[in-house]
C-alpha positions in Angstrom: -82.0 -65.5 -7.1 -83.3 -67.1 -10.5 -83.4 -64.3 -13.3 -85.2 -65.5 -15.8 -88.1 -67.3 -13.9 -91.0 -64.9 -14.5 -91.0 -64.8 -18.2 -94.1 -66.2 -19.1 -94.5 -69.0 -22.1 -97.7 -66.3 -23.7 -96.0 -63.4 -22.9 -92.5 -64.7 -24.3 -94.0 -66.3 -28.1 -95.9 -62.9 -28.4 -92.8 -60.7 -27.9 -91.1 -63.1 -30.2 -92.8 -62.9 -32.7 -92.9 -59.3 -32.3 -89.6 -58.6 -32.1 -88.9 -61.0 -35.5 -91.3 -58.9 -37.5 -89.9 -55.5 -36.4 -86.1 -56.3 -36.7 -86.0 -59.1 -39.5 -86.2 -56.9 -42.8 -84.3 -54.3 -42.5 -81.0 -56.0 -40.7 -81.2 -59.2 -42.8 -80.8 -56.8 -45.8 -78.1 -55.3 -44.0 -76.4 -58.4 -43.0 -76.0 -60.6 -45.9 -75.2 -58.1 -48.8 -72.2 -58.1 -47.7 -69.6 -59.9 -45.8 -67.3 -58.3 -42.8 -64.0 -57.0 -43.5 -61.9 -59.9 -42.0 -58.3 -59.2 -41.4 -59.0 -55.5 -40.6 -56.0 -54.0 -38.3 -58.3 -53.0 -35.7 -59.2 -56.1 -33.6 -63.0 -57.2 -33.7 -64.7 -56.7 -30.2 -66.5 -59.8 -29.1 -68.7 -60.9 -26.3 -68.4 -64.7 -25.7 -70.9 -65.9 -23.6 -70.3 -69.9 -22.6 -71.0 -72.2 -20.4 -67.8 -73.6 -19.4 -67.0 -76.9 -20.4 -64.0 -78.4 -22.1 -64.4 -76.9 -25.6 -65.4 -73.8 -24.4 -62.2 -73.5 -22.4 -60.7 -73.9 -25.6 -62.8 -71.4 -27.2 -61.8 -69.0 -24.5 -57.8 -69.4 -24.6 -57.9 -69.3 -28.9 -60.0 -65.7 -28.2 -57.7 -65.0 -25.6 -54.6 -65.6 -28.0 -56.1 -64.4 -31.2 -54.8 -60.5 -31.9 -57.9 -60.6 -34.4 -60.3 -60.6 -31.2 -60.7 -58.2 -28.4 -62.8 -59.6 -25.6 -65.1 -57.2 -24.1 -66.6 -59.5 -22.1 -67.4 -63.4 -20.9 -70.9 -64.2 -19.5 -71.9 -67.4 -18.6 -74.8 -69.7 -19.1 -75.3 -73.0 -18.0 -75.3 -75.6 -20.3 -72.6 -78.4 -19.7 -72.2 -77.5 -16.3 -74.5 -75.6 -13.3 -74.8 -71.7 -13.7 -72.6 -71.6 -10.4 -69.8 -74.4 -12.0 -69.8 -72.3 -15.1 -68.9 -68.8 -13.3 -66.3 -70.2 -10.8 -64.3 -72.6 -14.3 -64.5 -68.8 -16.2 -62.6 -67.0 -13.3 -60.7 -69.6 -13.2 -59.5 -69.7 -16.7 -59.5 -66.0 -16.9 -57.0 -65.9 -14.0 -54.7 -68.5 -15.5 -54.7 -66.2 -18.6 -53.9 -63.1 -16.4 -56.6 -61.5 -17.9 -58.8 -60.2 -14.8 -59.4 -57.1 -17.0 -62.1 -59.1 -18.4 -65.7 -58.1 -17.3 -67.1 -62.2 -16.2 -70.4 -62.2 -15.3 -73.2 -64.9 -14.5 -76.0 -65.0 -16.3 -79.4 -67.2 -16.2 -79.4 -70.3 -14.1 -81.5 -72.6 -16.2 -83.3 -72.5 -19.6 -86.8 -70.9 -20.5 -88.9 -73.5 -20.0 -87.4 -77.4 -19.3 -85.1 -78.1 -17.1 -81.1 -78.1 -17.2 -79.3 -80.8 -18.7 -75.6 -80.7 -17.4 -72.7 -82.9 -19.6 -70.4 -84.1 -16.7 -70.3 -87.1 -18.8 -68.5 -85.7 -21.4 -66.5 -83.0 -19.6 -65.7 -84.2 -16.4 -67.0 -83.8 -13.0 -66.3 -80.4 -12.9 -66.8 -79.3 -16.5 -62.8 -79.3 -16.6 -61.4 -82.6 -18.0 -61.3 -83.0 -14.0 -58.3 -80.2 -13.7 -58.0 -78.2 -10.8 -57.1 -74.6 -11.4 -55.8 -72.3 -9.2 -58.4 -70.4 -7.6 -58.9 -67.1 -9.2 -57.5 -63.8 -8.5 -60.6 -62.5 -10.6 -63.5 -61.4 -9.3 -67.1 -62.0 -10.9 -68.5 -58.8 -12.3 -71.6 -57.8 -10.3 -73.7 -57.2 -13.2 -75.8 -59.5 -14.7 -74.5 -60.9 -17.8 -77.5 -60.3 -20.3 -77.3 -56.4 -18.6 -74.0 -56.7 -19.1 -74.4 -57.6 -23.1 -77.0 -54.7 -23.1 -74.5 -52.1 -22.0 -71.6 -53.0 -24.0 -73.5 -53.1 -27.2 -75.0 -49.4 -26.4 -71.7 -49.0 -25.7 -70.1 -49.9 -28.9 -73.0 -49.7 -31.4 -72.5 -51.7 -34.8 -69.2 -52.9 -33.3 -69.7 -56.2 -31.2 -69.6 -59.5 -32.3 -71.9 -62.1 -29.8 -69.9 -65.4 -29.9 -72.2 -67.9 -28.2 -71.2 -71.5 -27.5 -73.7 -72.6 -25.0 -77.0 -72.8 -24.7 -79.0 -69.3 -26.2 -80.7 -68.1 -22.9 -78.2 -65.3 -21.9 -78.7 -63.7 -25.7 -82.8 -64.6 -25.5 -82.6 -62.4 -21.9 -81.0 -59.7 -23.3 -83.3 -59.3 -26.4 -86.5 -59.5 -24.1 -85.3 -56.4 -21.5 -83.9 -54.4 -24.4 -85.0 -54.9 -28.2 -83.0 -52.2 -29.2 -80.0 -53.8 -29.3 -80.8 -56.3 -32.1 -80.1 -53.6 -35.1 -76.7 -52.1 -33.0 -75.1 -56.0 -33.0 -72.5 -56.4 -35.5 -73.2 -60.2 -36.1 -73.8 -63.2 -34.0 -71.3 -66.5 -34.4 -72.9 -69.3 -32.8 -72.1 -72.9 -32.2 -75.2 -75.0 -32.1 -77.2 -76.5 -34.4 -77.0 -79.4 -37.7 -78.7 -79.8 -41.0 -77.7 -83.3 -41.1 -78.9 -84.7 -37.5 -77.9 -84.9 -34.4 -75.6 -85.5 -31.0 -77.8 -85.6 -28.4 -80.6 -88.0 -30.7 -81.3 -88.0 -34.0 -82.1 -84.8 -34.6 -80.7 -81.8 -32.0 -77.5 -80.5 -31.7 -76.8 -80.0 -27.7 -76.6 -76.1 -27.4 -79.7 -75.8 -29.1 -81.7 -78.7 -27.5 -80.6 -77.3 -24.0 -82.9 -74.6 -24.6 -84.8 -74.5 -28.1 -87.4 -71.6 -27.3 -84.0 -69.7 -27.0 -82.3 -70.8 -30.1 -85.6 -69.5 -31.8 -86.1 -66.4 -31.6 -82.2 -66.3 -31.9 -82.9 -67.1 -35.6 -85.5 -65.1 -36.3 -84.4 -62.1 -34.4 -83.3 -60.0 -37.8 -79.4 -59.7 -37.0 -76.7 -61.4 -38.6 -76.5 -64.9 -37.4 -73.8 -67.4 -38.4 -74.3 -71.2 -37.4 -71.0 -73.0 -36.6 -72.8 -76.5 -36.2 -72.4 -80.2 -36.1 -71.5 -80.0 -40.0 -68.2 -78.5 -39.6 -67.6 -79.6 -36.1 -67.3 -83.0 -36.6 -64.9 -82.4 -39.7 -62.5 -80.9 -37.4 -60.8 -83.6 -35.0 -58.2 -82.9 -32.7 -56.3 -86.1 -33.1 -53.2 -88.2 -31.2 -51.6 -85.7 -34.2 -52.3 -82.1 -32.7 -52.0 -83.5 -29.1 -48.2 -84.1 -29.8 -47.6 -80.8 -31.4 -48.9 -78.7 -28.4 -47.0 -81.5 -25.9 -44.0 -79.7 -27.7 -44.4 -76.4 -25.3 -45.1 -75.5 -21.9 -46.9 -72.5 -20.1 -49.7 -72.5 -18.1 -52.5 -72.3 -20.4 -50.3 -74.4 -22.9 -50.5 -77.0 -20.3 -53.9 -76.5 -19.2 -55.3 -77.2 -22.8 -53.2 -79.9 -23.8 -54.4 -81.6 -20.2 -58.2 -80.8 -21.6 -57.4 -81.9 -25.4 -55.9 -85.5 -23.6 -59.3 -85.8 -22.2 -61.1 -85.2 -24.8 -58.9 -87.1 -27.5 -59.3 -90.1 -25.1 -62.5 -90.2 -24.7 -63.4 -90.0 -27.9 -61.0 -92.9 -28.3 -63.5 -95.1 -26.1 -66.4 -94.1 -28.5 -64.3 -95.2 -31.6 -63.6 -91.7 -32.9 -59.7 -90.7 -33.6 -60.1 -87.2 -32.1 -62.4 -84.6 -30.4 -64.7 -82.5 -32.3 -63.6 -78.7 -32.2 -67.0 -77.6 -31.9 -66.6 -74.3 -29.5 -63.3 -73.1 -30.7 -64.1 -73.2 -34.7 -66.7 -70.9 -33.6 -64.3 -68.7 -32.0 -61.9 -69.4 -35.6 -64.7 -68.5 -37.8 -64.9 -64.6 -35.8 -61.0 -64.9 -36.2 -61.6 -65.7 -40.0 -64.4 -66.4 -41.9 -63.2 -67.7 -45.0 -62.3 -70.8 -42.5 -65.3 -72.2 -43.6 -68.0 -72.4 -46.6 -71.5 -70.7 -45.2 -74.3 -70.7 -47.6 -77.4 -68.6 -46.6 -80.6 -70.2 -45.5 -83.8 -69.8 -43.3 -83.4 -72.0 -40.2 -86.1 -72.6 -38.0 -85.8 -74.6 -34.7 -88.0 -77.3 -33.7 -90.1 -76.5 -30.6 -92.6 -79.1 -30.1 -91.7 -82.3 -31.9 -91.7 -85.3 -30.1 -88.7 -86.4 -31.5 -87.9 -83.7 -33.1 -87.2 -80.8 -30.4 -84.7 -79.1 -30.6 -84.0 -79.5 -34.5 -82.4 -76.7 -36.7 -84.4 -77.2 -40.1 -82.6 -75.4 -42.3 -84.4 -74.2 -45.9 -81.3 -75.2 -47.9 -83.4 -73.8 -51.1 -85.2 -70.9 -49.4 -88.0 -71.4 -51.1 -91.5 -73.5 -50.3 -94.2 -74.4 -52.0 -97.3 -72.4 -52.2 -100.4 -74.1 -51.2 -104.1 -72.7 -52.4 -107.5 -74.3 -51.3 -109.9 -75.2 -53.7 -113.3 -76.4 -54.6 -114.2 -79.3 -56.6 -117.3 -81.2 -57.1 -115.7 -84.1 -55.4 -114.4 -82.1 -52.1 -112.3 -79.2 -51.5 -108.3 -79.6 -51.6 -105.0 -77.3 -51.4 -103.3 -77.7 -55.2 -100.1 -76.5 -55.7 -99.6 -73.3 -57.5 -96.5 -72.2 -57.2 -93.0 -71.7 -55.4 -92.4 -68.7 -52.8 -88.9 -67.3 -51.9 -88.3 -67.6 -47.8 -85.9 -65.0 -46.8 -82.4 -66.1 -45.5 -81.9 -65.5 -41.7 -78.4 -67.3 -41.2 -75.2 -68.2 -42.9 -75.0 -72.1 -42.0 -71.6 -73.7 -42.2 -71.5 -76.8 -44.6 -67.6 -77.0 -45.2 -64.5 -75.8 -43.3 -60.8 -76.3 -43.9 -60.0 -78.0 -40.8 -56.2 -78.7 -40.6 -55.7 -75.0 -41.6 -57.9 -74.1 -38.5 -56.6 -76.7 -36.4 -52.9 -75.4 -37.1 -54.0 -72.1 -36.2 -55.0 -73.2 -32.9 -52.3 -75.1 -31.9 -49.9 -72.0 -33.0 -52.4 -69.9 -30.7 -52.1 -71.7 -27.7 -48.7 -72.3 -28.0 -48.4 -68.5 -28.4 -47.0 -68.3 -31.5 
């Protein structure tokens, strides 16, 4: 049965909206006065939620491999592949990783309000680079996956970490049946988004464009968000370089990944690139460390009705606008500038990353080092 089918487009803006005014003040405050203690010895708990894909498979094995991060839980969204595809690659992964202690569970089954657009183009027919994995000795979790997010954070409260690659829908669901959990989540990492343009046209980053209303209220929920976009992304390329280092080792997830990364770093070849963007995994690096990248705060809004524009992160890079007044003058009335007003920050955006440092770390990682 579809999940998410009865939320109505009124209903939805209006709780939005809602939601933004009751939560934004008091845990932006919270959020960016100061950063998390990275490096602690107790390992952050995280919640990634992905729609399984290539990069997100490499997302899930550096979190898998990363003593920083303790998954709680993996829910799916669909996004580059079918809600379904997306469930049965996760099992799949999770069992190659012997890891069946992880809650999986399915989520929505298409975005808010447009339909799905899947990425077999650029992940293969089944979201996989094409590889057949075992099937699964893991068992999907019967819960729902934004019920699933709803429990754990109760359950941990000021403790989890929501790691979202895909598409927003899961996090959007969760927020609508339970509002309450916006002030208990620790911080949200996301990959999605651009201040500089974008993949799928000119202007939208994929994640985001798959379901903007989504990515929305995301932003302007009032929790700690973190965008891991297209700006950092693209710096770090997985090149012919990296591919040879993890060739060096063998195991099955070793193998597994270097089979994805041979995909990827050839078909970027095609396109004239000399790797594949990292864009899932450095979102997964930046939870393992943040000082990975340089993340200046900034409002970001997302573009919801442009014609060419949906989709868009628009990022306030000076958080402040102008103030416009109307007047009257003999000759007509007309708004004259009076002034500048300060917009509140409601993300850290990544603008810079040191990419062979996190690119080493994820070769180590996989290789199990």
């Amino acid at each position: 049965m579809e999940r998410n089918t009865n939320i109505g487009l009124a209903r939805f803006a209006h709780r939005a909206r809602r939601l933004a005014r009751r939560f934004c003040g008091a845990v932006l405050v919270l959020g960016f006065l100061g950063s998390p203690a990275w490096g602690a010895a107790v390992a952050k708990k995280i919640i990634l939620d992905t729609d399984p894909g290539t990069d997100d498979a490499m997302a899930l094995m550096l979190a898998l491999n990363s003593p920083e991060l303790d998954v709680r839980a993996i829910t799916v969204v669909p996004g580059n592949v079918t809600a379904r595809q997306g469930l049965e690659n996760a099992l799949r992964m999770i069992s190659l990783a012997n890891r069946c202690d992880i809650p999986v569970a399915g989520g929505a089954e298409h975005p808010l309000f447009q339909k799905l657009i899947t990425a077999e183009f650029w992940h293969g027919k089944n979201g996989l680079a094409n590889i057949e994995l075992p099937a699964s000795k893991c068992k999907a979790d019967a819960r729902f996956g934004p019920d699933l997010i709803i429990e754990l954070v109760h359950a941990s409260p000021h403790e989890i970490t929501l790691v979202p690659v895909g598409p927003l829908t899961n996090i959007v669901l969760a927020i609508e049946k339970d509002p309450s959990i916006v002030p208990l989540v620790k911080e949200v990492i996301l990959m999605g988004g651009s201040i500089k343009g974008g993949n799928v046209n000119a202007a939208a980053e994929a994640n985001i464009y798959n379901d903007p209303e989504a990515a929305q209220v995301v932003f302007q929920a009032g929790w700690p968000v973190t965008m891991v976009g297209l700006d950092v992304g693209d710096k770090t390329l997985f090149s012919r370089k990296h591919l040879e280092q993890l060739g060096r080792t063998h195991g099955p997830v070793n193998d597994f990944i270097y089979g994805v990364t041979k995909f990827l770093v050839e078909l970027s070849e095609k396109f004239g690139d000399s790797g594949t963007p990292m864009y899932d995994p450095l979102a997964v690096g930046v939870a393992i460390d943040a000082a990975l990248v340089t993340a200046p705060a900034m409002h970001v809004d997302v573009e919801t009705q442009g014609e060419f524009t949906r989709g868009e992160t628009v990022a306030n890079r000076r958080n402040e606008i102008e103030r416009n007044v109307l007047r009257h003058f003999p000759d007509g009335d007309r708004y004259v500038i009076e002034g500048l007003d300060k917009v509140t920050p409601n993300a850290k955006v990544c603008v810079d990353v040191q990419a062979e440092k996190f690119l080493e770390m994820f070769v180590s990682r996989i290789q199990g080092k």
